[in-house]
C-alpha positions in Angstrom: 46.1 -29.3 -96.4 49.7 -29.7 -94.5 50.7 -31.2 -98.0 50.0 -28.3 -100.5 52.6 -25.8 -99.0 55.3 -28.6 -99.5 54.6 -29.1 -102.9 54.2 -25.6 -103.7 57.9 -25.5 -102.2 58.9 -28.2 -103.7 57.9 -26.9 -107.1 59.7 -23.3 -106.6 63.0 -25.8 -105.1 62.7 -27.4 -109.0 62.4 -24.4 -110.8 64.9 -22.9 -108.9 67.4 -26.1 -109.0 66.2 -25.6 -113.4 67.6 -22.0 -113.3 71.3 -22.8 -111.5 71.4 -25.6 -113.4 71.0 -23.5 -116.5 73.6 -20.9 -115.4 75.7 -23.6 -114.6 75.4 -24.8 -118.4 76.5 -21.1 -119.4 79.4 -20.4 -117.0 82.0 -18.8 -118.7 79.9 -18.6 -122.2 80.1 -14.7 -121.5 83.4 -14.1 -121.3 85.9 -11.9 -123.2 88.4 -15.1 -123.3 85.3 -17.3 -124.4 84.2 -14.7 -127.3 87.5 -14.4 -128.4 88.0 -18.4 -128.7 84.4 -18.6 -130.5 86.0 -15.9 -133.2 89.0 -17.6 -133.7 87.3 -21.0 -134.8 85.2 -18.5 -137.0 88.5 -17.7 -138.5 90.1 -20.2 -138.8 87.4 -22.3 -140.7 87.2 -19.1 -142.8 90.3 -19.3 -143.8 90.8 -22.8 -143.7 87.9 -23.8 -146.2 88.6 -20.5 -148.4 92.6 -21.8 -149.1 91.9 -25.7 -148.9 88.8 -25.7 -151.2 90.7 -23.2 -153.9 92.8 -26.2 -154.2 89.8 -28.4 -155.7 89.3 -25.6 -158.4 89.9 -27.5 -161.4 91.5 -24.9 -164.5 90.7 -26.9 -167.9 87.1 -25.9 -167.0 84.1 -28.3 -167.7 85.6 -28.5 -171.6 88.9 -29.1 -171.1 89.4 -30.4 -167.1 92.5 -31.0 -165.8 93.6 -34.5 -164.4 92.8 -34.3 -160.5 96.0 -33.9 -158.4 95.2 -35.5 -155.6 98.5 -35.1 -153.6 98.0 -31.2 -154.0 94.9 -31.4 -152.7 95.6 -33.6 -149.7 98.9 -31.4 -148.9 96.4 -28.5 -149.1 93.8 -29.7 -146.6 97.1 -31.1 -144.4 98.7 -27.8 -144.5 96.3 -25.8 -144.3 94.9 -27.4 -141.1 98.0 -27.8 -139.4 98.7 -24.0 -139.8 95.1 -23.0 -138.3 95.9 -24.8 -135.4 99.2 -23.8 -135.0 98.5 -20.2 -135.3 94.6 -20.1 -133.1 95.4 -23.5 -131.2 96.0 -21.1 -127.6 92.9 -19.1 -128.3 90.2 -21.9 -128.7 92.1 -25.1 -128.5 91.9 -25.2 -132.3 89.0 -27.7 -132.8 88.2 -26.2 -136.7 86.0 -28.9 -137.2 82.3 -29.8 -135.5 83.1 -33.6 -135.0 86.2 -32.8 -133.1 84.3 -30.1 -130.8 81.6 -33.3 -130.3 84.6 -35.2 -129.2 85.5 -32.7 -126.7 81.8 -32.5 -125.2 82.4 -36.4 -125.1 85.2 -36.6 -123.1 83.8 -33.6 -121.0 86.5 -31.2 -122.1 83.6 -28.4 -123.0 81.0 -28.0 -122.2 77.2 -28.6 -124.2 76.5 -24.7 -124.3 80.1 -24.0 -125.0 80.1 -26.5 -127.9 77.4 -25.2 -129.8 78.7 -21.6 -130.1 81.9 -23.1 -131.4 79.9 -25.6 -134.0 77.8 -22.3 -135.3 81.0 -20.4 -135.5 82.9 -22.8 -137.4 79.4 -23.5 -139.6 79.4 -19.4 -140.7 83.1 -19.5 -141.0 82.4 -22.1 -143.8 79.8 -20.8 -145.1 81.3 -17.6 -145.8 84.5 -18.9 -146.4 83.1 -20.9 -149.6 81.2 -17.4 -150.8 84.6 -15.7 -151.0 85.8 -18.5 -152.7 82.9 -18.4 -155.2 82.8 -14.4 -155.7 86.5 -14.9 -157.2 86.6 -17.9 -159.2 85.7 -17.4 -162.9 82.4 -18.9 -163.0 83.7 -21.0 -166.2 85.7 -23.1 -163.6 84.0 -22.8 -160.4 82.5 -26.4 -161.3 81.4 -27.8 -157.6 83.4 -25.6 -155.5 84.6 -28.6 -153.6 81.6 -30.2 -152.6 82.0 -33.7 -151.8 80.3 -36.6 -153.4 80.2 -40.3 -152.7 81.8 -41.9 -156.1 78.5 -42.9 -158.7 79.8 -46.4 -158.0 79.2 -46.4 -153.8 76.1 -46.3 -152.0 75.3 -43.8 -149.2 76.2 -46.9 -146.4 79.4 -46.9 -148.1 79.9 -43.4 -148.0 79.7 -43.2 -144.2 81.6 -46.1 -143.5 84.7 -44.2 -145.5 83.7 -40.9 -143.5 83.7 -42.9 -140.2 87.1 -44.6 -140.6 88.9 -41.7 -141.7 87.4 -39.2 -139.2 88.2 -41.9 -136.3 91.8 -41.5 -137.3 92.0 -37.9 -137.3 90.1 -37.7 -133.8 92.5 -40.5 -132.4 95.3 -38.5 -133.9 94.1 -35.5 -132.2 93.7 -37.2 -128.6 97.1 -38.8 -129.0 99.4 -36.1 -129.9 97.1 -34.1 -127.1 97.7 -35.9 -124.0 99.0 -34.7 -121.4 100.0 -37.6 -119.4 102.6 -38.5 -122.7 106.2 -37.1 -122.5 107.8 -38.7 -125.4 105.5 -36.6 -127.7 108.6 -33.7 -129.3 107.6 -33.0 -132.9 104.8 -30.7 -133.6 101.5 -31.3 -132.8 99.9 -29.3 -135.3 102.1 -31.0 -138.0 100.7 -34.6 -136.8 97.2 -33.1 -136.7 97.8 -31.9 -140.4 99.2 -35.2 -141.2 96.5 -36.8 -140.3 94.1 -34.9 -142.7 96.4 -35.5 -144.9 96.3 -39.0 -144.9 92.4 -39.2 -144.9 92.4 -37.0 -148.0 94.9 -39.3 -149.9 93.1 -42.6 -149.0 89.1 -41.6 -149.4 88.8 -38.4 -151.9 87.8 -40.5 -154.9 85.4 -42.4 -152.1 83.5 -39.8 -150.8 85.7 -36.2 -151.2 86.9 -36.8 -148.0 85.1 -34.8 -145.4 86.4 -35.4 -142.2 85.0 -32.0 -141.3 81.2 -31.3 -141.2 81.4 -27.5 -141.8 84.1 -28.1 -144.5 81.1 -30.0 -146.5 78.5 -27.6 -145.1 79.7 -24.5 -146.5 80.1 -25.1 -150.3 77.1 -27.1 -150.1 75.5 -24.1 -149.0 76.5 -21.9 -151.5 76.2 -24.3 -154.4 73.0 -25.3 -153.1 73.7 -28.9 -153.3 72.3 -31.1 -150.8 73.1 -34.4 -152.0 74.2 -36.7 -149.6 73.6 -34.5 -146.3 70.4 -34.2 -144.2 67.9 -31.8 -144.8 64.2 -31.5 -144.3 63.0 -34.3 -146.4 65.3 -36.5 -145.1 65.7 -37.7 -149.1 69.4 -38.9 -148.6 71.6 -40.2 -145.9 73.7 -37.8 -143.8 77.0 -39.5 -144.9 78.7 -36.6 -144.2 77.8 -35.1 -140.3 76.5 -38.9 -139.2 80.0 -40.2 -140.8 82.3 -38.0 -138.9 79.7 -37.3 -135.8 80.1 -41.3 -135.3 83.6 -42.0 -136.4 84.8 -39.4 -133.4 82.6 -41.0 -130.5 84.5 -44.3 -131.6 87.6 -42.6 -131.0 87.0 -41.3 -128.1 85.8 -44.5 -126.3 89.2 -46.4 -128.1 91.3 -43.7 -126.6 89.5 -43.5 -123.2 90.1 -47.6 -122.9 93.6 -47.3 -124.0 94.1 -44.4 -121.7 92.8 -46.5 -118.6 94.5 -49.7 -119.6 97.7 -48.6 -120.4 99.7 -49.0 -117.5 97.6 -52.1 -116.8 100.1 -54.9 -117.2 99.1 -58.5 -118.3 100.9 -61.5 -117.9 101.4 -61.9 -121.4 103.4 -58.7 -121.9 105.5 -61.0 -119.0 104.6 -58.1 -116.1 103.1 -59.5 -113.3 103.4 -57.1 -110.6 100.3 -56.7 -109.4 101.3 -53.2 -107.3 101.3 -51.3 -110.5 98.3 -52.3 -112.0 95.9 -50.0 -111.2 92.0 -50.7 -110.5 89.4 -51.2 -113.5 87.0 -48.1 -113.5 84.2 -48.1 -115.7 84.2 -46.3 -119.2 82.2 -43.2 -118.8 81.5 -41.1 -122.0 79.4 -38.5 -121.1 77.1 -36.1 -123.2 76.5 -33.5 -120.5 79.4 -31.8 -119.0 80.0 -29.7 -116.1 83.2 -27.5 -117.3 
């Protein structure tokens, strides 16, 4: 009998620890600031995929097509991205791309709730972004609108091995150029960023079409209806694109966090041996669940 009342409090102290826990999740979700950084990634990934993909148009039509340019292309994605960033990097932080936003959960930078409003922002932004693009191309050279392909000649497993390795690069770039405990960081960030994207556009567009950007793949793939190579409900091919990128940022962030925690860490073979400086070991932690 004495044992019923306690569990019955016990059982109001859980549901009740469920519900702060909860608001905690959503703290600052509804906020002007936080509504205004959510649009901005909606914007930016509109406009991003709407000026980058425009650039993958090819002219000659499906009679006569034009030689691809790659170096326009890869200036395009470079450019384009370094100029979202630069212009809505104080509003949201400029993420513009689902894997980085999963790097940021990683490394506890947002939040879980936070993230996925930005991820469904940037998704829509896409999406739309890639209909506009679509509504005003000649449908004689619309052709694939962009959607990326692993080459006839790779499998899937080779398609998300390209997608990891370039989309570590941009990630690490991104962390890099970021940190705040650098000071000899004086050129532009955005510009590295864009560089970045560049680089992984150069090296792997005849690999896979270079991704590097979940949304950039999901929104022409909506449009054109063509799911070949991402995950949907039959689970018919491999998500080269969202597992590629998802996985190539998480190795990022766990290289960066180890480099961040060694680097003042000094070794005997770099010929420092003062012990004062080094400063003690702490454990990796990437953590999925955040409390920002």
């Amino acid at each position: 009998m004495s044992g019923r009342p306690a569990a019955r409090q016990w059982g109001k102290c859980g549901q009740l620890c469920r519900r702060e826990s909860i608001m905690v999740a959503f703290r600052g979700v509804w906020t002007q600031a936080f509504w205004k950084a959510v649009t901005a990634e909606f914007l930016a990934m509109l406009i991003f995929v709407l000026l980058s993909l425009g650039s993958t148009i090819n002219w000659g039509g499906t009679e006569k097509p034009l030689p691809v340019d790659m170096v326009l292309i890869s200036l395009c994605f470079g450019l384009s991205i370094a100029t979202m960033v630069q212009c809505f990097g104080h509003i949201s932080g400029g993420h513009i791309n689902p894997a980085v936003t999963v790097a940021m959960v990683c490394t506890r930078k947002i939040s879980i709730a936070k993230s996925v409003f930005y991820v469904t922002a940037q998704c829509l932004g896409a999406i739309i972004g890639a209909g506009i693009l679509y509504l005003v191309t000649p449908p004689s050279v619309v052709g694939g609108l962009g959607v990326t392909t692993v080459h006839g000649n790779l499998t899937a497993g080779h398609g998300l091995l390209v997608e990891l390795i370039i989309t570590f690069q941009l990630v690490f770039t991104i962390f890099a150029s970021c940190d705040s405990k650098r000071t000899d960081v004086t050129g532009s960030v955005a510009l590295a960023i864009g560089f970045s994207v560049a680089i992984g556009h150069l090296f792997a567009i005849n690999y896979t079409g270079a991704s590097m950007n979940p949304a950039r793949s999901f929104g022409p793939a909506v449009i054109m209806g063509n799911w070949e190579n991402h995950w949907y409900m039959s689970q018919k091919h491999l998500n080269c694109r969202w597992r590629g990128t998802n996985v190539g940022d998480v190795y990022a962030v766990i290289t960066i966090t180890i480099l961040e925690t060694s680097m003042t860490f000094r070794r005997d073979i770099l010929g420092w041996t003062d012990n004062r400086s080094c400063p003690r070991w702490w454990p990796l932690r990437v953590c999925l669940l955040s409390r920002c």
